[in-house]
N, C-alpha and C positions, 0 to 999 in steps of 0.2 A: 504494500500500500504506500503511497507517496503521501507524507505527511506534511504539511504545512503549520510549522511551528510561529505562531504570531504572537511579534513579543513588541515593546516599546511601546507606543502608542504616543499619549499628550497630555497623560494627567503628572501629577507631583511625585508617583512612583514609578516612570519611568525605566531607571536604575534598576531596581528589584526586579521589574517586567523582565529586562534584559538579561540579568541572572538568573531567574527562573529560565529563560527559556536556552539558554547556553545549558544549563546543566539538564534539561529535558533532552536535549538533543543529544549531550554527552551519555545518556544512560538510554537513548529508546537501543530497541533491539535491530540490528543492521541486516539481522538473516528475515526479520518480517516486514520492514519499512525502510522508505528514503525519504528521509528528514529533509524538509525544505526550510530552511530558515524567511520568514518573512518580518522583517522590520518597519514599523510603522513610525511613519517622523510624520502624520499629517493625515487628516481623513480620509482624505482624497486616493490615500494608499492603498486601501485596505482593497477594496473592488478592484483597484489595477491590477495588483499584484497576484491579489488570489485568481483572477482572469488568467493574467497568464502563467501563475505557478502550472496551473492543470492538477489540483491535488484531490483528494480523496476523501482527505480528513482535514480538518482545522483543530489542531491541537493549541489551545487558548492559552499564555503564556499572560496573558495581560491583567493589568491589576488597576483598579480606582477608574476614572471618568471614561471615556468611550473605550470598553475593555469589560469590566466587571459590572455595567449598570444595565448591559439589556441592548443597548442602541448595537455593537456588534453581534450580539446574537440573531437579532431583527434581520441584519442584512445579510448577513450569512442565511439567514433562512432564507430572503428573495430571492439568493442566488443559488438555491437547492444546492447549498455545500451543508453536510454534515459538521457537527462541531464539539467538543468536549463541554462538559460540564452542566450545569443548571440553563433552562431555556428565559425567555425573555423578562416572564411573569417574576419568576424569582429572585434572578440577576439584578432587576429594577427595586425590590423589593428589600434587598437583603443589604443595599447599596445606599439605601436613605434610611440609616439608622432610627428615626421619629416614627415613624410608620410602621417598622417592623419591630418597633417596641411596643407602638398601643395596639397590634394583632397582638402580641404574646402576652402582653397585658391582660389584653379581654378574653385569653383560654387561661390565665391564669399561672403563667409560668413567670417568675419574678424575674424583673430588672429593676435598674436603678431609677431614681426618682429624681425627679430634677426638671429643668427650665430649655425649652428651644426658641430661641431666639431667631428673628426673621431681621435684623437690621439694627445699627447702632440705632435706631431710635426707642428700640428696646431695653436698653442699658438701664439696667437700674439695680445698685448694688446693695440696696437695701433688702429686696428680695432675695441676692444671694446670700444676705448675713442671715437669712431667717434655715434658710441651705445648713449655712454652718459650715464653715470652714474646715478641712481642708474642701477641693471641690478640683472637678476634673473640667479643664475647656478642652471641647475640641468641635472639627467641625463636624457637620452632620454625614457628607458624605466622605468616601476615601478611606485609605487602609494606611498598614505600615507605620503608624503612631506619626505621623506626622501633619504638623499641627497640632498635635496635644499637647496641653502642658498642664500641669498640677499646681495650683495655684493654694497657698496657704494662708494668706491674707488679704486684704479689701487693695492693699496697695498695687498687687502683682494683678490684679483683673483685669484692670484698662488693655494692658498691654497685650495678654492673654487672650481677651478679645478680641481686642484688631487683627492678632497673628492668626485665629482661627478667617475670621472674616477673610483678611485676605486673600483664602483658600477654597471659600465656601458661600453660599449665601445664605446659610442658614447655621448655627450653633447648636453644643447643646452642652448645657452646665449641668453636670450630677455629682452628689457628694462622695466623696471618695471613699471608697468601702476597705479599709485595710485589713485584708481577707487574705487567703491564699489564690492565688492564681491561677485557673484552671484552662487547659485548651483540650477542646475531643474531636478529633479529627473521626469524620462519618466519611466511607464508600461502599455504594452501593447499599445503602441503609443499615448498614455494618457499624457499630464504633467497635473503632480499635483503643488501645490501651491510653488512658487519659494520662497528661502530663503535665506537670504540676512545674510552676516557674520560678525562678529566683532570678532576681535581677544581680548582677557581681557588683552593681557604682552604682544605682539609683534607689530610690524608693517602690518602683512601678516600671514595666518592662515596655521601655522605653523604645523610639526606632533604632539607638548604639549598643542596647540589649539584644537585639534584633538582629541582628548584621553584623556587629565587630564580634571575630573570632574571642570564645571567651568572655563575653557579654553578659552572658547567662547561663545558669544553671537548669537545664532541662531534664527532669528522670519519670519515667512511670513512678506515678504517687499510689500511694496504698491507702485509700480511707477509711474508714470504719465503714463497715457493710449499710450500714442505713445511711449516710451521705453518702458512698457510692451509686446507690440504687436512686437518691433523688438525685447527683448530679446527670446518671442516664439518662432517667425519666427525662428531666430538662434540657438535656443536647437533644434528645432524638424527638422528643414532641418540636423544638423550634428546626426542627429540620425538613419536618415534615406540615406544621403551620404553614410555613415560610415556601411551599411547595418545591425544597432544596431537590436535584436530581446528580446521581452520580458521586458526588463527594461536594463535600464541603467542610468548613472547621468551625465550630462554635467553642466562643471565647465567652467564659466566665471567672466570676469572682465568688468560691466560698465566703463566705460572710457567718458568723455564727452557726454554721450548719445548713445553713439556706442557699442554694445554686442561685446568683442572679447572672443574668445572662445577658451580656454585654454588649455581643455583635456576632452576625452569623456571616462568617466569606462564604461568596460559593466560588469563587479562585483563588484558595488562600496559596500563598508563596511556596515554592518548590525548590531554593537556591541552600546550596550546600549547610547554610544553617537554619533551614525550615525547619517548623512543627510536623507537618503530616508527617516529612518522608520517615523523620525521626519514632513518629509515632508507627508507622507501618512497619520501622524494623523492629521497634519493641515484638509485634506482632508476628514477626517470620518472614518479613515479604522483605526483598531487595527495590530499589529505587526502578529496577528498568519491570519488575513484575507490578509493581504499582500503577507502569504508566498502561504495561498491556492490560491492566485491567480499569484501569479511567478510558482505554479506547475502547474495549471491546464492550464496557456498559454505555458509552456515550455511542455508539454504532446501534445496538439496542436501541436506547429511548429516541433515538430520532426516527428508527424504523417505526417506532408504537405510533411516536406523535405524527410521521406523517400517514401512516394508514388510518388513523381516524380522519383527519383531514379529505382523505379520499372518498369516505363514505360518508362525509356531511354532505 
């Protein structure tokens, strides 16, 4: 199969896009596929390039604003290319954190509580002393921690805001839960072994946490069997609320025993110091058995979805 690996794009995680998709390339299998690297510096790329790759598959490499929110899964659909991961409905959904909090809200799966903001004319710090300091900014959409910051006083907010603002046009202030750190990486409605974070320099797992070798301390966490069984419940019910398909990674915070649930990817990062691949070896799978099976289920769910398509 000739794959078309699509990484970079135009949102603020570019970077990560592009090491995800280097190390996808690095690890698919050569005796089943021929990896096309597809690079996108511009919209306008994406339908060029896939035109004339000629490819088979679109293995989704891309992370945050046209990549992870739907708008390429949409065109990839017009152009009846197959493509990895979560389809439109999802990707949109999972991608504007407000939204995909008050769905999990209203089934009743906890996250954090807090304030979204539409525009500096929203500012108003009086509301977030009622919050309670410390308090988490960031923006509403986008991955990779950036544009987050932890803010611990009324003084650091201004600023805080404007840096999410700049990235976003929408906020969201929640109080900071200092819990333990949870990520459960789901494929194919599977979770595999959850892994529990420690930051090595910060408070909170940060994008240098993220990224710089040594950043963090990543290990399958062992809970007490009743928060294990509620943080399940809580990845796999927001996976399937969320109508996640194929894989995806929900990111929570233990909090006194309680899972809240903080953001669901449905492209979470694949680069040499990612959560999933880390979590699928906990599990027994190698990085290149991982990817054959994000293909061979994302070949699947687009057979399903286009056969009902043909009998509407």
């Amino acid at each position: 199969m000739k794959i078309g690996v699509i990484m970079g794009g135009i949102s603020s995680e570019r970077e990560i896009s592009l090491q995800t998709g280097c190390e996808m390339i690095r690890h698919l299998d050569r005796g089943r596929y021929e990896p096309v690297p597809i690079v996108i510096d511009q919209r306008a790329d994406l339908i060029t390039q896939v035109r004339q790759a000629g490819i088979d598959l679109a293995l989704l490499a891309l992370h945050g604003q046209y990549g992870e929110d739907g708008t390429v899964q949409g065109a990839l659909e017009t152009l009846g290319i197959p493509y990895t991961g979560s389809g439109v409905l999802a990707s949109s959904l999972c991608m504007n954190k407000q939204l995909s909090k008050m769905i999990l809200k209203a089934a009743g799966v906890h996250t954090p509580e807090g304030l979204c903001w539409q525009g500096m004319n929203d500012y108003n710090p009086k509301v977030v002393q009622q919050l309670g300091y410390p308090v988490i900014v960031k923006p509403n959409t986008g991955g990779s921690s950036i544009g987050i910051q932890l803010v611990h006083h009324e003084k650091e907010l201004l600023p805080a805001v404007q840096g999410a603002f700049s990235l976003d046009r929408a906020i969201l202030i929640e109080p900071y839960l200092n819990g333990v750190e949870l990520t459960c990486s789901i494929v194919d409605g599977e979770l595999l072994p959850i892994m529990g974070i420690q930051s090595s320099h910060s408070e909170w797992f940060d994008y240098r946490s993220k990224y710089e070798a040594g950043g963090a301390e990543e290990i399958v966490i062992q809970l007490p069997s009743d928060a294990e069984e509620r943080v399940r419940e809580a990845a796999l019910a927001s996976y399937r609320l969320l109508q996640c398909k194929v894989y995806a990674r929900v990111d929570m915070m233990l909090y006194q025993d309680i899972p809240y649930v903080l953001e669901v990817n449905t492209l979470p990062g694949m680069t040499v110091n990612s959560l999933l691949p880390k979590s699928a070896a906990a599990a027994g799978m190698t990085f290149t058995q991982l990817l054959d099976r994000i293909i061979d289920c994302s070949l699947h769910e687009r057979k399903q979805e286009w056969r009902l398509e043909q009998h509407v």
